[in-house]
Structure formats: structure tokens, C-alpha cells
Backbone as XML, in Angstrom:
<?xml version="1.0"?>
<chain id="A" units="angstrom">
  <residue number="1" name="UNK">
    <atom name="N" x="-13.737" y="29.219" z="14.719"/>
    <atom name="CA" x="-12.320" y="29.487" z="14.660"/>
    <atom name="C" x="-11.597" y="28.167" z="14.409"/>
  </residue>
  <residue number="2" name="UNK">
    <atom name="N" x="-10.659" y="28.372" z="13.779"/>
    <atom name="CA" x="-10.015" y="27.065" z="12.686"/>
    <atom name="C" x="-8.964" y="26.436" z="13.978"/>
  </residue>
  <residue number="3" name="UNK">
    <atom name="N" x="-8.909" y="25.724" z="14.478"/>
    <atom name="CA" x="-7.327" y="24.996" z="15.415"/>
    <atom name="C" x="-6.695" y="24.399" z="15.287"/>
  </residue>
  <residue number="4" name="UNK">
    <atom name="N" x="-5.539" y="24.100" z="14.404"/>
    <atom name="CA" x="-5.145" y="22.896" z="13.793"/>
    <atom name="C" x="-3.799" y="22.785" z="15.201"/>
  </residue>
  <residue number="5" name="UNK">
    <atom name="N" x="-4.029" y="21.570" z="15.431"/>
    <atom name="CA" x="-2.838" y="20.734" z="16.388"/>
    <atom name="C" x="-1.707" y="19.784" z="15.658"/>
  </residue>
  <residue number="6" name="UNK">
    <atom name="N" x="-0.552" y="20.188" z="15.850"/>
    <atom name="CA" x="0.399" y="19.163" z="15.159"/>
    <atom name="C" x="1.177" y="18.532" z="16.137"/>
  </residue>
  <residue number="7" name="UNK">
    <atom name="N" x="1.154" y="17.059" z="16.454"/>
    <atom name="CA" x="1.770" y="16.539" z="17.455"/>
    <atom name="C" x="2.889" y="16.257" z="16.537"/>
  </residue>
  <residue number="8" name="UNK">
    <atom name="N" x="4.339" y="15.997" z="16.968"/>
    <atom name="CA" x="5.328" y="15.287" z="16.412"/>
    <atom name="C" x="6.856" y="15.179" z="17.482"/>
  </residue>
  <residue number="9" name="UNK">
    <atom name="N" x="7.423" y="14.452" z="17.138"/>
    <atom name="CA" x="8.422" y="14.397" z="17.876"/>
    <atom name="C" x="9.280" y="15.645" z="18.154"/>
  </residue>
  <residue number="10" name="UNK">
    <atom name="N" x="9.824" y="15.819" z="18.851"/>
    <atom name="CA" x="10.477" y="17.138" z="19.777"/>
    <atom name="C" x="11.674" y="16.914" z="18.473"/>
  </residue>
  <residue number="11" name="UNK">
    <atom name="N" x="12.446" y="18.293" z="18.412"/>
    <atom name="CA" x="13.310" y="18.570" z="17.441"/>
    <atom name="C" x="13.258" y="19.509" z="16.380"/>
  </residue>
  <residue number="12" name="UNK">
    <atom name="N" x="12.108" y="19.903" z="15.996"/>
    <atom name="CA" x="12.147" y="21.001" z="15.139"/>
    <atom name="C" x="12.486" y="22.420" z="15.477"/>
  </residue>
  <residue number="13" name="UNK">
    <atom name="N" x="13.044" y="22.949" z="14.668"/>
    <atom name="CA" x="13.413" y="24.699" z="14.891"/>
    <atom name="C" x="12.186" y="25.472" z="15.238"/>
  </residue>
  <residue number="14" name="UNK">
    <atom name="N" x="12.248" y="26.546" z="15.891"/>
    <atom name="CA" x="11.317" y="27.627" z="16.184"/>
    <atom name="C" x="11.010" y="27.670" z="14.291"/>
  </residue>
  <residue number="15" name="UNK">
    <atom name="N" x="11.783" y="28.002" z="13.317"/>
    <atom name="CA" x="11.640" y="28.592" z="12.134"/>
    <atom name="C" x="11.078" y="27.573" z="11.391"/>
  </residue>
  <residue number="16" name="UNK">
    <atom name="N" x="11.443" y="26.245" z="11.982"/>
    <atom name="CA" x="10.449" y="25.021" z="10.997"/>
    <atom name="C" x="9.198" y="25.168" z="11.262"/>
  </residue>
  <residue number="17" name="UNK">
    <atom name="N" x="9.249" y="25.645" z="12.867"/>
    <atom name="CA" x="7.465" y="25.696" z="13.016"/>
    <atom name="C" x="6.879" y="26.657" z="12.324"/>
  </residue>
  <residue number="18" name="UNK">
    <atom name="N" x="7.373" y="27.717" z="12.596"/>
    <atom name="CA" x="6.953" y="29.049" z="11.837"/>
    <atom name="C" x="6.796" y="29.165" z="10.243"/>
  </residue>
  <residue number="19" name="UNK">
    <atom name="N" x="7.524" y="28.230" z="9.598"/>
    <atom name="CA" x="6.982" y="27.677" z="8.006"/>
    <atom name="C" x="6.422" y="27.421" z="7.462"/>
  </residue>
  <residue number="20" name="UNK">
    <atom name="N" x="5.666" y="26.234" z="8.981"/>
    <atom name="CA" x="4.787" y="25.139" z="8.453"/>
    <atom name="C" x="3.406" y="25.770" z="9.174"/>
  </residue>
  <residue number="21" name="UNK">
    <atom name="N" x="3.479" y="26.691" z="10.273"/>
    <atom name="CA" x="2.374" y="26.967" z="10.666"/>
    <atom name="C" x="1.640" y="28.276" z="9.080"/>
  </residue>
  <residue number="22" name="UNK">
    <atom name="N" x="2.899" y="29.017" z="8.773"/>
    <atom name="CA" x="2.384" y="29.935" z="7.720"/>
    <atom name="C" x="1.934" y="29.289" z="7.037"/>
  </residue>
  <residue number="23" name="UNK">
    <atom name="N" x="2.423" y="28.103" z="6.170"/>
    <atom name="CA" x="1.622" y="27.267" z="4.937"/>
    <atom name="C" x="0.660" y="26.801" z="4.844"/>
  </residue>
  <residue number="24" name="UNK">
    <atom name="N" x="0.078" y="26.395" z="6.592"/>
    <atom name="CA" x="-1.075" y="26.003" z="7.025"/>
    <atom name="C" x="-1.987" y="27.099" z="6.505"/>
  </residue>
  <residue number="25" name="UNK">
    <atom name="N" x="-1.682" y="28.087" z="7.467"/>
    <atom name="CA" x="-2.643" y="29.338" z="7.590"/>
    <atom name="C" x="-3.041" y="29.764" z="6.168"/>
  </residue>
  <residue number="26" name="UNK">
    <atom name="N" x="-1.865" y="30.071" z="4.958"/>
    <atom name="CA" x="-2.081" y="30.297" z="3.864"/>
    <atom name="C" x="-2.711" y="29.220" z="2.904"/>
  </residue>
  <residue number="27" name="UNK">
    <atom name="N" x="-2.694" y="27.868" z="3.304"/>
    <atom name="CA" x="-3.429" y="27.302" z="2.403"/>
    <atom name="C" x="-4.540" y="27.037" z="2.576"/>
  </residue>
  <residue number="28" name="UNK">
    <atom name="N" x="-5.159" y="27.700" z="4.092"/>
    <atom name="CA" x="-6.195" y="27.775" z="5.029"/>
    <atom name="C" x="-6.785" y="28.903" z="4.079"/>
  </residue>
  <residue number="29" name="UNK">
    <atom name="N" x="-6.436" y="29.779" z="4.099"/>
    <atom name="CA" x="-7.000" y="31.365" z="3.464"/>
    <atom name="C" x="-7.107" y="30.837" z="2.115"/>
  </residue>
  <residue number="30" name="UNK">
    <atom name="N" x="-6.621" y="30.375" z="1.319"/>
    <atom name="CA" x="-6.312" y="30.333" z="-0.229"/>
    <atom name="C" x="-7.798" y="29.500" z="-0.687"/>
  </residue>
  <residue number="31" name="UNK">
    <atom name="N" x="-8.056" y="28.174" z="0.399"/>
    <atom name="CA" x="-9.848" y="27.494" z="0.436"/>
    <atom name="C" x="-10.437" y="27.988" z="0.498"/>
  </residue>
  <residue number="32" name="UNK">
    <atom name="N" x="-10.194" y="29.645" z="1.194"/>
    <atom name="CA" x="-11.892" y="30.103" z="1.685"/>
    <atom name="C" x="-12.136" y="29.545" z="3.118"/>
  </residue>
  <residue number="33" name="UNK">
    <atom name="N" x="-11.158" y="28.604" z="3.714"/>
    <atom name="CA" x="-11.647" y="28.325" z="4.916"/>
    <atom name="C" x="-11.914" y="29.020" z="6.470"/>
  </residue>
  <residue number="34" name="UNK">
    <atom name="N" x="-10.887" y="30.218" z="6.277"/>
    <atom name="CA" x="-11.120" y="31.437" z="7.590"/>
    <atom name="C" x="-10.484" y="32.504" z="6.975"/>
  </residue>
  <residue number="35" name="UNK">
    <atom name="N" x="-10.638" y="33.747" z="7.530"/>
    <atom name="CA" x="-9.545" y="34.267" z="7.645"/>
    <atom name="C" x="-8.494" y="34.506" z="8.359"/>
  </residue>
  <residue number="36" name="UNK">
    <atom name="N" x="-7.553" y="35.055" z="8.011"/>
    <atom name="CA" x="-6.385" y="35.077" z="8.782"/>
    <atom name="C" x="-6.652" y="35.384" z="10.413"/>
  </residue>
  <residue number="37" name="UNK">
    <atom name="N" x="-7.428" y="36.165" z="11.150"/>
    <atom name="CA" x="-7.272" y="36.432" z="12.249"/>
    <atom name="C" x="-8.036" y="35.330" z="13.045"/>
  </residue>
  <residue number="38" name="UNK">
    <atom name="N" x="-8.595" y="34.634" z="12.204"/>
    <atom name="CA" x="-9.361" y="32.843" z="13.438"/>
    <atom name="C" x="-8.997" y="32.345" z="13.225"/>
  </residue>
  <residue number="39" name="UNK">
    <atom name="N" x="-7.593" y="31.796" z="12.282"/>
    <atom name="CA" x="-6.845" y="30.761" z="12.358"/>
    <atom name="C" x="-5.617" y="30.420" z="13.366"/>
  </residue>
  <residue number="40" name="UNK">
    <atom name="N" x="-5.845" y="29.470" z="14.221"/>
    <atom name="CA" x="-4.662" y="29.084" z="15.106"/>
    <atom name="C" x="-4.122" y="27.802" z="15.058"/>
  </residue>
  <residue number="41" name="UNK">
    <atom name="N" x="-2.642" y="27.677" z="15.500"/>
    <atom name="CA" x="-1.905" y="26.662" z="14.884"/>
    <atom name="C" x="-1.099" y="26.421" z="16.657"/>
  </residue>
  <residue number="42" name="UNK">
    <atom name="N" x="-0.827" y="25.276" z="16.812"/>
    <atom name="CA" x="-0.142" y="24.718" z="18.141"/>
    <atom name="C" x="0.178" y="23.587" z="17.908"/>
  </residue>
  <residue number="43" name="UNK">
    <atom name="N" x="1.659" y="23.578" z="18.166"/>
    <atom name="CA" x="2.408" y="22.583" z="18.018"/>
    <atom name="C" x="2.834" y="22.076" z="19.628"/>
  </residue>
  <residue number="44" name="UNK">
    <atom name="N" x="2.709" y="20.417" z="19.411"/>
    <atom name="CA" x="2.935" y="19.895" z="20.634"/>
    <atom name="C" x="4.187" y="18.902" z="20.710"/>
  </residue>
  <residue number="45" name="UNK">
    <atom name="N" x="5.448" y="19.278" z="21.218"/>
    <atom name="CA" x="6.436" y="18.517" z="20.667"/>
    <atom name="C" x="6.519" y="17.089" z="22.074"/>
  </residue>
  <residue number="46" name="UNK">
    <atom name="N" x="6.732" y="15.918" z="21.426"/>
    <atom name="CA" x="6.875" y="14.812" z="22.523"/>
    <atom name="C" x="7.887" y="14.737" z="22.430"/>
  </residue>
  <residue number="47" name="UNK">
    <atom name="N" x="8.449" y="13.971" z="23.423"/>
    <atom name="CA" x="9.894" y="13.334" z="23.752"/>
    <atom name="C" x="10.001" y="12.051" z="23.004"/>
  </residue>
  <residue number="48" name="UNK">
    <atom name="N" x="11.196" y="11.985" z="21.881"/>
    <atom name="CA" x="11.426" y="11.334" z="21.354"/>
    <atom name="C" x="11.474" y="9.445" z="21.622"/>
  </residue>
  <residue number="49" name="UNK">
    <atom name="N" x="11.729" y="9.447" z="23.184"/>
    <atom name="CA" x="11.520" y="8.191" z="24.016"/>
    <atom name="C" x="9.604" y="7.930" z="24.394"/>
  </residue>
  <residue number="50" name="UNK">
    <atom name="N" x="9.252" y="8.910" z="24.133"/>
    <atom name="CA" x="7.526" y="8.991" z="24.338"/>
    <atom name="C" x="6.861" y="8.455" z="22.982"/>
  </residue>
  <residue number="51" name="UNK">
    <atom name="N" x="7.302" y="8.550" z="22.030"/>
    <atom name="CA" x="6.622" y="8.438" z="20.803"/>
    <atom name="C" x="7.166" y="7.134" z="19.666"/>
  </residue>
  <residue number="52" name="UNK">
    <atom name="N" x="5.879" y="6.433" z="19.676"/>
    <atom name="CA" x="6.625" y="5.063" z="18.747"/>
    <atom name="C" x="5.701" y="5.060" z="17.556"/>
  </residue>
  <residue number="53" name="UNK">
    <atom name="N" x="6.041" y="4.500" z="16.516"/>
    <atom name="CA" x="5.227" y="3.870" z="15.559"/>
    <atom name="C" x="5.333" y="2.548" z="15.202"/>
  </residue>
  <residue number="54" name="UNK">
    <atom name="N" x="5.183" y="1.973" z="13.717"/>
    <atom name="CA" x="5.194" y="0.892" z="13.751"/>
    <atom name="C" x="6.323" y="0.500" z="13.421"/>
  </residue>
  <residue number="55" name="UNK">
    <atom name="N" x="7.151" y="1.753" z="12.607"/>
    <atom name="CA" x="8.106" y="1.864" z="11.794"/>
    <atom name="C" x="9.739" y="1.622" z="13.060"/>
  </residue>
  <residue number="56" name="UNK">
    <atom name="N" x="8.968" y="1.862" z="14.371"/>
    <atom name="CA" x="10.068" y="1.372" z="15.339"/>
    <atom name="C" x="10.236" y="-0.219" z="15.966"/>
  </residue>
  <residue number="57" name="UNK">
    <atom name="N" x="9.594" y="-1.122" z="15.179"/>
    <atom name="CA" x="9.489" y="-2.525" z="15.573"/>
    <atom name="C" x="10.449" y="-2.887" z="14.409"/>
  </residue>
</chain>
């Protein structure tokens, strides 16, 4: 069963997730890589004070 995890900073819409989890899933199906009913998608939103890169120096 396929699990894709997307960490990113807190802020996106319920409907952004729901976009990006479909495009996943469908470009998941479109490889040949599962089908639709073993693919799962979970998004983990951090707190914007939790999360740095380099791009914040």
C-alpha cells in the first residue's frame, strides 16, 4: 500500500490539500503504481515558528 507523507508549513486550505492529494493519487494510478483503493495521502502541517530552511538565514 502506497503512503505518501507531505510535511509543510501550516496554512493550506482543506481544498489545497484535497487537490494535491487527488493529483498525487491520479498520477499514482496513471504509472501503474496502485490502485486507487491502496493509495493513502497525509498531510502533516508544522507551525510556521517550527520550521526553518536555509532560505530563512
Amino acid at each position: 500500500m502506497p503512503f505518501v507523507r507531505i510535511q509543510s508549513k501550516e496554512g493550506r486550505t482543506p481544498e489545497q490539500k484535497e487537490a494535491l492529494a487527488k493529483a498525487i493519487i491520479e498520477s499514482m494510478i496513471d504509472q501503474g503504481y496502485a490502485n486507487k483503493e491502496a493509495i493513502r495521502v497525509i498531510f502533516e502541517d508544522m507551525a510556521k515558528e517550527d520550521f526553518y530552511s536555509g532560505e530563512d538565514y
